[in-house]
N, C-alpha and C positions, 0 to 999 in steps of 0.2 A: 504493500500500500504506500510504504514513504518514499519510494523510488517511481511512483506512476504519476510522472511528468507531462506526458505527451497530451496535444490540445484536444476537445474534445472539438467535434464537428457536430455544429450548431443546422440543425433544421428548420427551414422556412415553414409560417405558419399561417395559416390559410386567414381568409380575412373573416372570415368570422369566428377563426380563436382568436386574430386578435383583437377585436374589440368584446371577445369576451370577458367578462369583471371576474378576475383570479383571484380567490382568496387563498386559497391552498395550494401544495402542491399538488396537479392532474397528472391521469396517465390519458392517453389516447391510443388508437393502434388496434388490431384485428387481436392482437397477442400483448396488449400493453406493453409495446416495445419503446413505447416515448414516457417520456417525463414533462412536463409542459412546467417552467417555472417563471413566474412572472409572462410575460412575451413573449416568452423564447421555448422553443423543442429541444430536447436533447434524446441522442438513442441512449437509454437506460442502462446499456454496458457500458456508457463513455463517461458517468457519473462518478465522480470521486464517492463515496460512501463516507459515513460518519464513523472516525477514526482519531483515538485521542494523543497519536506520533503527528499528526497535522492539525490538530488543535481544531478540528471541524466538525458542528455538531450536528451535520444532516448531507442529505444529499446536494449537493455542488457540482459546476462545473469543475473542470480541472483547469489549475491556471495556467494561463497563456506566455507568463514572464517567465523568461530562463533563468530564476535564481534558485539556493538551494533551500531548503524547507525550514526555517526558522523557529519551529516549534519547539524542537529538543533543548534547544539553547536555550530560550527560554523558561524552557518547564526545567532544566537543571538546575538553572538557578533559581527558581523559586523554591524546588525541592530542596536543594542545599543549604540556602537559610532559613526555610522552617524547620528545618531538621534539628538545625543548631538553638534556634531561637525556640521549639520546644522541647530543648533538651533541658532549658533554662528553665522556662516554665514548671516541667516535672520535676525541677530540682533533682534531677539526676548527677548522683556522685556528691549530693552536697552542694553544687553548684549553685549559688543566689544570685550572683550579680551578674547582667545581662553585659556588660560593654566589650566583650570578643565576639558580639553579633555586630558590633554598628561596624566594621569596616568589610561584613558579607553583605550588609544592607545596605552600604553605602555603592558598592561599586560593582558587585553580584547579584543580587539579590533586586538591587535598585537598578543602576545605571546597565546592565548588560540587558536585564529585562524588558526593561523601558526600550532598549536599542532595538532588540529582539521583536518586541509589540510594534514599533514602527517597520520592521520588515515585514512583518505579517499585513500588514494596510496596505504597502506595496505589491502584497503578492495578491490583493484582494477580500484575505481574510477577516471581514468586519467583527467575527465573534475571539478568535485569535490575538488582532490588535486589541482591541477593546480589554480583555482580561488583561494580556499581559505587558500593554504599558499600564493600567491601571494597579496592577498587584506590583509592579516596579517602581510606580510616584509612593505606592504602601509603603515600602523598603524604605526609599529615601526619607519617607514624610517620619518613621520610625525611628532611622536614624538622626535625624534632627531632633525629636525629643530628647534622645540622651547625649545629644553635646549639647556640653552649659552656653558653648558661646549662641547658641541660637537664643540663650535665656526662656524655652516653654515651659521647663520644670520651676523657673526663678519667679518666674511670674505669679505663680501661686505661693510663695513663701509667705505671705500675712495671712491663708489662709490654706492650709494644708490637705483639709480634710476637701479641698475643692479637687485636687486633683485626682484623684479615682475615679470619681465620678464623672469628670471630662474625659479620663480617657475609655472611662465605661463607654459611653456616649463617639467616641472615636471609632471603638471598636464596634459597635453594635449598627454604626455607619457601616460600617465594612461586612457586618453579617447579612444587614438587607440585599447591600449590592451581590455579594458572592452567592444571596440565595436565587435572584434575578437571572441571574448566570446560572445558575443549576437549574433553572427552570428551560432552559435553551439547551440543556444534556439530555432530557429524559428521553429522546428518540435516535442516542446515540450508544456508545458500548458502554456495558458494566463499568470498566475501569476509569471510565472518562469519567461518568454520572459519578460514580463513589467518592472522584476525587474532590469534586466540587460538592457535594455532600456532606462529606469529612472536613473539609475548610470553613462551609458554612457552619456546621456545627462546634469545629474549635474556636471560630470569631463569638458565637453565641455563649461557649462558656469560660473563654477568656472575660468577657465585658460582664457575665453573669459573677464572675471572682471579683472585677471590678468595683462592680456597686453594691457588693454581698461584704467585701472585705474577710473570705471563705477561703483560706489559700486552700483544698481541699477543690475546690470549685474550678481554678484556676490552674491547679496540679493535672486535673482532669480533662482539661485545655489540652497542656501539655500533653500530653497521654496521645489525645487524637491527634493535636497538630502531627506528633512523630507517625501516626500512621495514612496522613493525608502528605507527609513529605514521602513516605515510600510508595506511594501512588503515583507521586508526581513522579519519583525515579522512573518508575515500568511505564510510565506513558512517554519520559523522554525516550526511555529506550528501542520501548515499540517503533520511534519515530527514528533510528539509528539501525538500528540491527534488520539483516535482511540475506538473502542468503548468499548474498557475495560476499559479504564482509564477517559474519557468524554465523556457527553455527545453531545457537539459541536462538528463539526469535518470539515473540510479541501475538497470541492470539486472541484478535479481537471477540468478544461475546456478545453481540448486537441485542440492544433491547426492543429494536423493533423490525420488521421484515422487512426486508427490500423491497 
């Protein structure tokens, strides 16, 4: 799947499909051999499928620009500093203090991601760009909280007990969006939907430790973030591995038929 480059060949559509009002995607065809999306025909084997190595979560064209697939890049680096960042959270090994995450989420986690989501725009990808420059301004916007020279944490020093609760309120920003986005997986693979899943729900009980003041709550965060980062590894991977370059490979479990 993450090697299937080649353009698709678009079919001309009669004039009264297209002034038919599309809500969905149609088939057409003696054998539903079309896909009719918006305007446009496509033969139904030249369709990219929903695959979480291309960060796509339905049926697509294949795109037209010869670049290489920006996904994996992406999703590593996000996977790599939630990994770290709920290693923290679990307070794994006694670990309390978060700041060997801020230079993953400054430059990894942040800026490679954010680079990554703008490749994805370019190749067409609106639900690909959209996640992962978004979860890459996360990283940054993260790592600005814990350098003082930004002053966000200083800001609240006359009143302490405000801070939690703003970043409750940060984070539970970030749980709506990621569930919005999970909403746009449920007609693509298991491992895709779980990840966005698994993220929604550690954004949910990160900000639930937030405004509970419940490390228990928060530890439990941590918990799932480490299993929504090892999601994110298998979907970079799926989007790497292929059988010229390994021999293990990535099987997608589609939640809904072709």
């Amino acid at each position: 799947m993450s090697d299937s480059l080649h353009s698709s060949k678009e079919v001309s559509l009669s004039s009264e499909e297209q002034h038919h009002n599309v809500s969905k995607i149609q088939t057409s065809g003696d054998g539903n051999e079309f896909i009719i999306i918006g305007n446009q025909k496509f033969y139904r084997h030249e369709l990219m499928t929903a695959f979480g190595g291309t960060l796509n979560p339905g049926l697509t064209p294949t795109p037209v620009h010869k670049f290489a697939n920006p996904a994996p890049l992406g999703l590593s680096a996000f996977a790599l500093t939630t990994f770290a960042l709920s290693m923290y959270n679990a307070q794994a090994m006694g670990v309390t203090t978060p700041n060997v995450v801020v230079g993953l989420a400054a430059f990894y986690g942040g800026l490679v991601q954010f680079l990554a989501g703008i490749w994805e725009l370019v190749v067409g990808n609106t639900f690909g760009g959209t996640a992962l420059t978004s979860y890459g301004a996360f990283w940054l916007s993260y790592a600005a909280i814990q350098v003082p020279n930004f002053g966000i944490v200083a800001a609240y020093a006359d009143d302490m007990e405000q801070l939690p609760n703003a970043i409750g309120f940060y984070l539970l920003g970030w749980a709506i969006f990621t569930f919005m986005l999970t909403l746009s997986t449920l007609k693509s693979t298991a491992a895709f939907c779980a990840l966005f899943s698994c993220l929604t729900l550690t954004f949910i009980l990160l900000a639930g430790g937030e405004f509970s003041g419940v490390v228990n709550v928060s530890r439990a965060g941590g918990v799932v973030g480490v299993i929504t980062a090892f999601l994110g590894f298998y979907n970079a991977f799926a989007g790497v591995a292929n059988p010229t370059n390994s021999y293990f490979g990535a099987y997608p479990i589609p939640l809904t038929r072709r």
